[in-house]
C-alpha positions as CSV (number, residue, x, y, z in Angstrom):
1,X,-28.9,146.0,217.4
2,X,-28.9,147.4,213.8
3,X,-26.0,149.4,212.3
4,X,-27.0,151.9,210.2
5,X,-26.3,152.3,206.8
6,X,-23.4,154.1,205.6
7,X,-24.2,156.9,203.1
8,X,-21.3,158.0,200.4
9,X,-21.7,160.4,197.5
10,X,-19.3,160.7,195.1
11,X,-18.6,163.7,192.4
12,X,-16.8,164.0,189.2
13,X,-15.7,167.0,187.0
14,X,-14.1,167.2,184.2
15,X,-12.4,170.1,181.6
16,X,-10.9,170.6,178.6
17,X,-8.3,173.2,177.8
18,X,-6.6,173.8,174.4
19,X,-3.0,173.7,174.8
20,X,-1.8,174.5,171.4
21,X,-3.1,174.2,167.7
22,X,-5.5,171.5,167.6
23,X,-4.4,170.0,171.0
24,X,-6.2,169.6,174.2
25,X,-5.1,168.7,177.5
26,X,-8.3,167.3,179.7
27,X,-8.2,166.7,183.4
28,X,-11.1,164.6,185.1
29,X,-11.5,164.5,189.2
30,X,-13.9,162.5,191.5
31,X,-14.0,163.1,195.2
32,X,-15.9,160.5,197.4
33,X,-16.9,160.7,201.2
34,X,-19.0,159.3,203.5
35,X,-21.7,162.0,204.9
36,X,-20.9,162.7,208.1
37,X,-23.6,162.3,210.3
38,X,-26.1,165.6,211.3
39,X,-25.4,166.6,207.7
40,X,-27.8,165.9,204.5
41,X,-26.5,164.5,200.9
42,X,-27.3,167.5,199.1
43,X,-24.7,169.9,201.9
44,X,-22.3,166.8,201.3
45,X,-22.8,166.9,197.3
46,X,-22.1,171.0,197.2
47,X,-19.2,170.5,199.6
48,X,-17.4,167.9,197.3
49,X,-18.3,170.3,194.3
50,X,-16.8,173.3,196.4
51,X,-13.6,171.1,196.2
52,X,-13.3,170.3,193.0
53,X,-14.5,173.4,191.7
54,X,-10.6,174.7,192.7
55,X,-8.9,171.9,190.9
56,X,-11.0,173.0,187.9
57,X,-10.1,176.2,188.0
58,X,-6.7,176.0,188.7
59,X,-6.7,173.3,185.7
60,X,-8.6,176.0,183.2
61,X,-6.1,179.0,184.6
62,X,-3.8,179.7,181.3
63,X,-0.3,179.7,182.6
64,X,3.0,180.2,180.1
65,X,5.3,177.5,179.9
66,X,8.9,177.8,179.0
67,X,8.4,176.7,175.5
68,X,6.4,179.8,175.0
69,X,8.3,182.3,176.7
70,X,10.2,184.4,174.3
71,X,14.6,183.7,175.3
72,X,14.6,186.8,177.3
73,X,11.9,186.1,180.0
74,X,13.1,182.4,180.2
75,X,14.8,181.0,183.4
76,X,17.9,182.2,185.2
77,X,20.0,180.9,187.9
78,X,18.1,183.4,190.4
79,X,14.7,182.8,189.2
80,X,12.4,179.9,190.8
81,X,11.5,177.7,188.2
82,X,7.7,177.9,186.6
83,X,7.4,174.4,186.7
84,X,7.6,175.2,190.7
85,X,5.1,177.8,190.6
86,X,1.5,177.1,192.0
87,X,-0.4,177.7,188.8
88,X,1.4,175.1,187.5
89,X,1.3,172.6,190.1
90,X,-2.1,172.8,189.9
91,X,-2.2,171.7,187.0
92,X,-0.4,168.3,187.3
93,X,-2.4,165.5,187.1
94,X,-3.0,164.7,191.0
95,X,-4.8,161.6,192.5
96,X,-7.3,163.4,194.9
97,X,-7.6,161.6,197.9
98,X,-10.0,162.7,201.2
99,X,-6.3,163.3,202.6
100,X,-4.9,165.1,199.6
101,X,-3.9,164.0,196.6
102,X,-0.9,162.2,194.8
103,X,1.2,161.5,191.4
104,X,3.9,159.3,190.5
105,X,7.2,161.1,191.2
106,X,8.0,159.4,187.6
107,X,5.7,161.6,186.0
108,X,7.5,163.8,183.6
109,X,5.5,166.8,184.1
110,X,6.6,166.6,187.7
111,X,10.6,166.6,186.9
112,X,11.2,169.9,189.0
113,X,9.2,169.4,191.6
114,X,10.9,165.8,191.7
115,X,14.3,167.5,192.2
116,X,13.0,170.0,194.8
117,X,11.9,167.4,197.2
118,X,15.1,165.8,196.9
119,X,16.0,167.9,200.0
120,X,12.7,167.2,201.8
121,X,9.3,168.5,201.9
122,X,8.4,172.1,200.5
123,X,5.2,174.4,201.0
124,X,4.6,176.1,197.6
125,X,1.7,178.0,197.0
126,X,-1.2,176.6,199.5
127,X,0.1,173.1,200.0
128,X,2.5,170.8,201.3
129,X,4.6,168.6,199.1
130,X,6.2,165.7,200.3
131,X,7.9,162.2,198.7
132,X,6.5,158.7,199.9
133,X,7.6,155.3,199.0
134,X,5.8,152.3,198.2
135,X,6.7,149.2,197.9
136,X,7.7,149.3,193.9
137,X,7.2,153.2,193.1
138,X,7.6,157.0,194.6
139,X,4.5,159.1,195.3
140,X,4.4,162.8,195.2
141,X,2.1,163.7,198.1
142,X,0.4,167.1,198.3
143,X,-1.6,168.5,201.5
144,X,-3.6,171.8,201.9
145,X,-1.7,173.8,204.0
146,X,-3.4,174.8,207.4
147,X,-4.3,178.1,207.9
148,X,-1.6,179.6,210.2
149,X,1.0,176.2,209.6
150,X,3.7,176.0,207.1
């Protein structure tokens, strides 16, 4: 008895956004999967796209950072921090898994979020932020959220 082959299809996007005077910031994403059976490549292909097509957007989405905040709108004690806001998670340079996706906790653009999970997983925005450790490093996991779970 024959097994039959395994299809996969894989898709990458990529964008660049300017993030100051002559400075770019570029984010690049592929997603592969295994069709799942009763379903063609091309329905697999435009649901992968469908995916990353809100990474890319939520990448190209011009959010302010604190460095270009005039003093007055900056943060105060009461105020959640805008490196905790969705826009800008987004915009962090995940890993993106079948499951989710992942970034060193090291990484510096991650510093607040870092802190925040100190106290355990957090739902910010549509997803579900967690810490994991490996065997030499710490992972910042993120998870859509469920519709209806949080």
């Amino acid at each position: 008895m024959s097994e039959k082959p395994v299809l996969r299809v894989r898709v990458s996007r990529g964008a660049t956004v300017p993030t100051g005077s002559d400075r770019w910031e570029k984010g690049e994403w592929t997603i592969e999967s295994e069709v799942p059976a009763g379903m063609d490549a091309d329905q697999a292909i435009r649901d992968l796209q469908n995916i990353l097509l809100r990474f890319v957007t939520a990448f190209t989405t011009p959010h302010p950072s604190n460095s270009s905040l005039p003093a007055s709108q900056t943060q105060t004690s009461g105020e959640p921090s805008p490196e905790l806001s969705p826009a800008y998670l987004d915009r962090l340079p995940w890993n993106v898994e079948t499951w989710g996706a992942w970034i060193m906790r090291s990484t510096p653009e991650a510093k607040a979020l870092s802190k925040a999970l100190e106290t355990g997983p957090k739902t910010i925005g549509g997803y579900r932020y967690k810490v994991s450790r490996g065997e030499s490093a710490e992972f910042i996991n993120r998870f859509p959220v469920e519709a209806g779970k949080k």
